[in-house]
C-alpha positions in Angstrom: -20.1 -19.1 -4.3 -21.1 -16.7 -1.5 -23.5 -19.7 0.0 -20.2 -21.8 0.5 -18.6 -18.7 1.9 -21.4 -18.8 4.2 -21.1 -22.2 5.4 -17.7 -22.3 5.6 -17.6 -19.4 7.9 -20.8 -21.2 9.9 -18.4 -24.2 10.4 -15.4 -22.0 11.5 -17.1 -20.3 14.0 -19.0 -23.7 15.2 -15.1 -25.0 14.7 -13.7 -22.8 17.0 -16.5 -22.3 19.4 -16.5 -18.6 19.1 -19.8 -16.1 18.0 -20.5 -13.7 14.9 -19.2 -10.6 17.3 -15.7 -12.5 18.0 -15.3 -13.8 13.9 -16.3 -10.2 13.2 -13.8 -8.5 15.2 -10.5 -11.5 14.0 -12.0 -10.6 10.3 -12.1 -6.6 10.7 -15.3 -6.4 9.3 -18.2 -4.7 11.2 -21.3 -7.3 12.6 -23.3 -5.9 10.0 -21.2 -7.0 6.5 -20.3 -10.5 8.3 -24.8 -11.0 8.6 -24.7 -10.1 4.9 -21.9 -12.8 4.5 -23.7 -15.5 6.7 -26.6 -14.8 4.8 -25.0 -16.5 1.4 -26.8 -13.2 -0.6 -23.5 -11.5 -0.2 -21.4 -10.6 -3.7 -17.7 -11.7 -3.7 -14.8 -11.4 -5.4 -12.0 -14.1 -5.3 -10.1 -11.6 -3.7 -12.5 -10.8 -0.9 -12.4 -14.6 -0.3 -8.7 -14.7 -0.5 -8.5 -11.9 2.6 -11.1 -13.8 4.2 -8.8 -17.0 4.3 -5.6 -14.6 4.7 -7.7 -13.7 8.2 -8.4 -16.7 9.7 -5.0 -18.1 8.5 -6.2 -20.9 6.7 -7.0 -22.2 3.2 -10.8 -22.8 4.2 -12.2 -22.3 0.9 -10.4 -24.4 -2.1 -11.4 -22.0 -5.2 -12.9 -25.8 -6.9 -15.3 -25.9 -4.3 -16.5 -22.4 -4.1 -17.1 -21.7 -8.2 -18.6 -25.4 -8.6 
């Protein structure tokens, strides 16, 4: 799960045209935790991806793709 996390954040930002310092700061999370996300190595809970979504205003991740 946390490796399509990863890649769906990748293609947001690559989306949007914006860097990690600019997705950190719409996501309220410090540069640090959003390498540990990018990384894929990061432990999440549905609910941490369900803010992550709630912040970007979107439905990026469908729950099918992320636990398959």
């Amino acid at each position: 799960m946390s490796r399509k996390v990863a890649l769906g954040l990748i293609g947001y930002m690559e989306d949007n045209h914006i860097g990690r310092l600019e997705l950190a700061a719409l996501l309220g999370i410090s540069n640090q935790y959003l390498g540990r996300l990018l990384s894929g190595m990061e432990n999440l809970s549905f609910k941490s991806v369900a803010d992550l979504q709630d912040k970007l205003g979107l439905k990026y991740f469908k729950p099918e793709e992320i636990y398959s």
